[in-house]
C-alpha positions as CSV (number, residue, x, y, z in Angstrom):
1,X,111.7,113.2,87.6
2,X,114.3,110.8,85.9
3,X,115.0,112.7,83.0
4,X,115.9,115.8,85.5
5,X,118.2,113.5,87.9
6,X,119.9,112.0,84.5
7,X,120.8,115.5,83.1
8,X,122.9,114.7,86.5
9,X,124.7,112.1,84.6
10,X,124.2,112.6,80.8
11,X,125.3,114.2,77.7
12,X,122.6,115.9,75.9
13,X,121.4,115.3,72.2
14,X,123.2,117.4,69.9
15,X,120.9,120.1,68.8
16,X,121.3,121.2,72.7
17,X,125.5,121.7,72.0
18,X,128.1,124.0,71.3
19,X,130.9,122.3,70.0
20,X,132.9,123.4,73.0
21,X,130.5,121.6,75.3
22,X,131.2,118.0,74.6
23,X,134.4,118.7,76.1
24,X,133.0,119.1,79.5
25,X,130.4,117.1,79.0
26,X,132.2,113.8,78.9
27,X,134.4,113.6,81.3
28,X,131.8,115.8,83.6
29,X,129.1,112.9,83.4
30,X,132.4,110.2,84.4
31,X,132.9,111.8,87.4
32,X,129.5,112.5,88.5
33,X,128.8,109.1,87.8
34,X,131.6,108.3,90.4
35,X,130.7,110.5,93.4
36,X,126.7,110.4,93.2
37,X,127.8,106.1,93.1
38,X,128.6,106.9,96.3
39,X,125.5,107.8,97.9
40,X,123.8,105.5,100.5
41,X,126.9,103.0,100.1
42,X,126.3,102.4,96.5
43,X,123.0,102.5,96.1
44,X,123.0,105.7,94.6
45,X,125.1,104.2,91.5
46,X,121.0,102.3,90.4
47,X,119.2,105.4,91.2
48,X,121.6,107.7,88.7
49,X,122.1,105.1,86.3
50,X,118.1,104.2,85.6
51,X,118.3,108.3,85.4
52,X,121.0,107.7,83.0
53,X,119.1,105.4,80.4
54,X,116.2,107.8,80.4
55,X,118.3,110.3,79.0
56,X,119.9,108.3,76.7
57,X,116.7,107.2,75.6
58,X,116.1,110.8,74.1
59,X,119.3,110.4,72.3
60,X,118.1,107.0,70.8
61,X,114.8,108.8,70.0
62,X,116.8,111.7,68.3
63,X,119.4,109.5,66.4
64,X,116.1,107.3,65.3
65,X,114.4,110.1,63.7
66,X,117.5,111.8,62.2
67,X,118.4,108.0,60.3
68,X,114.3,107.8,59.4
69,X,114.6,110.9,57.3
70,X,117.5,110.0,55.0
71,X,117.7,108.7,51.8
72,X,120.0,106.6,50.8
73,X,121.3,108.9,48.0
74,X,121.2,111.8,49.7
75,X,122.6,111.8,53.6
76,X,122.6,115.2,54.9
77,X,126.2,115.6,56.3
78,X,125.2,117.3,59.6
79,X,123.1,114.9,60.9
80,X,125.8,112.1,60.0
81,X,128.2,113.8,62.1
82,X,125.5,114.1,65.0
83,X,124.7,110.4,64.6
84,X,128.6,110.0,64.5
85,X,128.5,111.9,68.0
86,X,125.3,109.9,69.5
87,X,127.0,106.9,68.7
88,X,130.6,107.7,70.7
89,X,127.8,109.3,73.7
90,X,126.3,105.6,73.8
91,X,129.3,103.1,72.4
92,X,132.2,105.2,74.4
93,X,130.5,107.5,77.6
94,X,127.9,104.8,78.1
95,X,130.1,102.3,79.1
96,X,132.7,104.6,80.6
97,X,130.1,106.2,83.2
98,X,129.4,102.7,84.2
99,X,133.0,101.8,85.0
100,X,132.7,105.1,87.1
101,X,129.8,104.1,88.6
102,X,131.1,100.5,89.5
103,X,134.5,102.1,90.8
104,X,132.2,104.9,92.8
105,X,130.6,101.8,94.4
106,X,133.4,99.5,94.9
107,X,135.2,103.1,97.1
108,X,131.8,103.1,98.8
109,X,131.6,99.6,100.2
110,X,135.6,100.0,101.2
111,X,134.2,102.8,103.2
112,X,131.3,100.8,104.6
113,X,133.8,98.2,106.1
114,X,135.7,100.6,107.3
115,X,133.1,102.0,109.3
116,X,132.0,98.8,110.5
117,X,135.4,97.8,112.0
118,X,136.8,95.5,109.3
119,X,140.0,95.0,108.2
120,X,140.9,96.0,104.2
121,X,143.7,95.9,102.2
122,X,146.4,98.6,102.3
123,X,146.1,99.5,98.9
124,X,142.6,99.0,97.9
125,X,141.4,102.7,98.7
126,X,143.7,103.8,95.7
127,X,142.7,101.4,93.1
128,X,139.6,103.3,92.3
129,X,141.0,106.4,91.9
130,X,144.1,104.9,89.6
131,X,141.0,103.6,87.2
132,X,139.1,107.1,87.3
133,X,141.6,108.5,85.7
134,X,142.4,106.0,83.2
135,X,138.2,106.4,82.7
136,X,138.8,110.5,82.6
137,X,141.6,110.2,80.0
138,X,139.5,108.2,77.9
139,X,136.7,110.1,78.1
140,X,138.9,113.2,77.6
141,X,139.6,112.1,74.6
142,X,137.0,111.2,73.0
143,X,135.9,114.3,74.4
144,X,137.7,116.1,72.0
145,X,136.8,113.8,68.7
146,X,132.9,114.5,70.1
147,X,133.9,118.1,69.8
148,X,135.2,118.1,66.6
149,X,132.2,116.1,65.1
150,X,130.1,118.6,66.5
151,X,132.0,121.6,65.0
152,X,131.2,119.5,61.8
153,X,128.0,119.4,61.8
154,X,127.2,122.7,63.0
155,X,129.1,124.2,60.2
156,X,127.6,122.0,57.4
């Protein structure tokens, strides 16, 4: 049931893309990871998160068994450049879908007082959407080096 809710959330392993796909695929899983944050007042940010890692435990899996296979003389080129890939999903999305999740969940609780009667800051509902887009840039980005890794490897 996890592994379905993360797909929610997640970038898939490599051998499941077009080279196109990691494109949408990164800054997709940033924003998703900002609105579904926003379930039950932030506790929908745990719930899509744990759903995250089991995802990302597939990609471990995947990058584990592609390394496993290679000699040191010999390092099939393709499966470098999916490693190369795995590793921005996990060093660069990873960490960016949390920031979205946080900043989904710090808009949530603004809400929450809100709706309770107490008094915020004038400016605070826009902070969190100033950082998303920092967070969508980014991810943008390295959207587009994902995308060329995988046009790599799917031609070697």
């Amino acid at each position: 049931m996890f592994a379905e809710i993360g797909q929610a959330v997640g970038v898939p392993a490599p051998v499941n893309l077009a080279w196109w796909h990691s494109l949408v695929y990164f800054p997709l899983t940033v924003v998703a990871a900002f609105v579904l944050s926003q379930i039950f007042f932030g506790v929908g940010a745990a719930v899509f998160l744990f759903a995250r890692g089991v995802v990302d435990s597939s990609l471990l899996i995947t990058m584990e068994t592609m390394i496993g296979r290679w000699n040191i003389l010999a390092i099939p080129p393709g499966e470098l450049w999916s490693v190369f890939f795995i590793m921005l999903v996990l060093a660069v999305n990873l960490p960016l879908t949390l920031w979205a999740a946080h900043l989904g969940t710090q808009r949530s609780t603004q809400v929450l007082s809100r709706l309770r009667g107490k008094p915020t800051k004038p400016g605070a509902g826009a902070s969190p959407f100033s950082n998303l887009i920092l967070c969508l840039t980014i991810s943008i980005v390295v959207g587009l080096i994902g995308s060329f890794a995988l046009a790599y490897a799917q031609t070697i």
